[in-house]
C-alpha positions as CSV (number, residue, x, y, z in Angstrom):
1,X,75.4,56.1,119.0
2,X,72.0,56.2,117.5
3,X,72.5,59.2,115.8
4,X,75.7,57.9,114.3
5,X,74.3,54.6,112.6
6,X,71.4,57.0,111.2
7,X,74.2,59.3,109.8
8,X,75.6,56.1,108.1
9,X,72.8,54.9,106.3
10,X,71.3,58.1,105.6
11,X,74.8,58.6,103.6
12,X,74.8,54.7,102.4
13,X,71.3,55.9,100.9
14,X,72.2,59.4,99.6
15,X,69.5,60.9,102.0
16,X,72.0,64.3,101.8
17,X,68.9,66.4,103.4
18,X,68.5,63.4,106.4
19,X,72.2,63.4,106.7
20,X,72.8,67.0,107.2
21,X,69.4,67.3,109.7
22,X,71.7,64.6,111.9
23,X,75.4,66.4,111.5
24,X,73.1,69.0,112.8
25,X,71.9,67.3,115.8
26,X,75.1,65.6,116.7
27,X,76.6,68.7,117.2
28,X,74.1,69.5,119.5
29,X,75.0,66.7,121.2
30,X,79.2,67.7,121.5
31,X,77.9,71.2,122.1
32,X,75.9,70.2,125.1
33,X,79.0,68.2,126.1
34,X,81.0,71.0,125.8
35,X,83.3,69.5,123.4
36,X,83.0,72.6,121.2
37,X,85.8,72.5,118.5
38,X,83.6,68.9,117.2
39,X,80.2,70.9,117.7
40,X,81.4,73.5,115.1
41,X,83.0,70.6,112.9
42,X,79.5,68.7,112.6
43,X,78.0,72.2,112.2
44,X,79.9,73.5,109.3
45,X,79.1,69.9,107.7
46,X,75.5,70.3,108.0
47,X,75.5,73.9,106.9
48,X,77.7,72.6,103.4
49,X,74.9,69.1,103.0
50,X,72.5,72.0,103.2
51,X,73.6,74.1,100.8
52,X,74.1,71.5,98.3
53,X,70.6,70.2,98.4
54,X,68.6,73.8,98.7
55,X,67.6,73.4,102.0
56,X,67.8,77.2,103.5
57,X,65.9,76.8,106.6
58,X,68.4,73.7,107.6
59,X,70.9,76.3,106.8
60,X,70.0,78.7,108.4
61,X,69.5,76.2,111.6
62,X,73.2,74.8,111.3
63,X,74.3,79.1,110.9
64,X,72.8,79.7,113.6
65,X,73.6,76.4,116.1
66,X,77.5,77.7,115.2
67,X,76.9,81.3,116.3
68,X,75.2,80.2,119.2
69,X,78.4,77.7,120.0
70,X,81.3,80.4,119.1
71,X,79.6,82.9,121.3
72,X,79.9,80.1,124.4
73,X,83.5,80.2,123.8
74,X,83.8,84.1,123.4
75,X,84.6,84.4,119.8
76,X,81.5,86.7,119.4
77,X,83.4,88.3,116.5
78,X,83.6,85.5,114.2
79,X,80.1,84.9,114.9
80,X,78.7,88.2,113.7
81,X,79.4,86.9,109.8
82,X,77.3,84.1,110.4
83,X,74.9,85.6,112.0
84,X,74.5,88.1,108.9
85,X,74.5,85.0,106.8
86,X,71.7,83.6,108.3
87,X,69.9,86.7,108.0
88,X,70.4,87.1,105.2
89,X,68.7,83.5,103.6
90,X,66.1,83.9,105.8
91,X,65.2,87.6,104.2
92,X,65.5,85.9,100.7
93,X,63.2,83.6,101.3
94,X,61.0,85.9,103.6
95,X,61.7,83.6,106.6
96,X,59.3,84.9,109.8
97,X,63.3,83.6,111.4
98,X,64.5,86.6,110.1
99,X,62.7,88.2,113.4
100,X,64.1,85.8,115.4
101,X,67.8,86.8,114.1
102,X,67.3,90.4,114.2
């Protein structure tokens, strides 16, 4: 619930960067609930806030957060894309997460 009033004010404020660090966390939250179809929803939101304010590490975390969650389900293979996304930004901006992707 906590998570969800800071998600309003951070976009009552136009905190865009905030807002998408939270989408990120609260699907973390359905992921670990298993309540997957929402954890990919808030994903994909924070991965789009990201990319609008130039934020490629948050990104990259949000990429990476949905390949971790469509590989719990077994759809490994619409993963992969993702994956090579992520590894992508992180070798353009000579993220040591590149590694970590790999």
């Amino acid at each position: 619930k906590l998570q969800e009033e800071s998600l309003e004010i951070f976009r009552e404020i136009g905190e865009t960067r905030s807002e998408a660090i939270t989408l990120c966390s609260l699907g973390d939250v359905y992921r670990a609930a298993g309540e997957y179809k929402k954890a990919l929803e808030y994903y994909e939101m924070s991965r789009e806030l990201a990319f609008q304010v130039g934020d490629p590490i948050e990104e990259v975390n949000a990429l990476w957060k949905n390949c971790l969650t469509l590989e719990a389900i077994g759809k490994i293979p619409c993963a992969i894309p993702l994956a090579k996304l992520a590894l992508d930004i992180c070798e353009n901006i000579r993220s040591p997460l590149a590694k970590v992707i790999r």
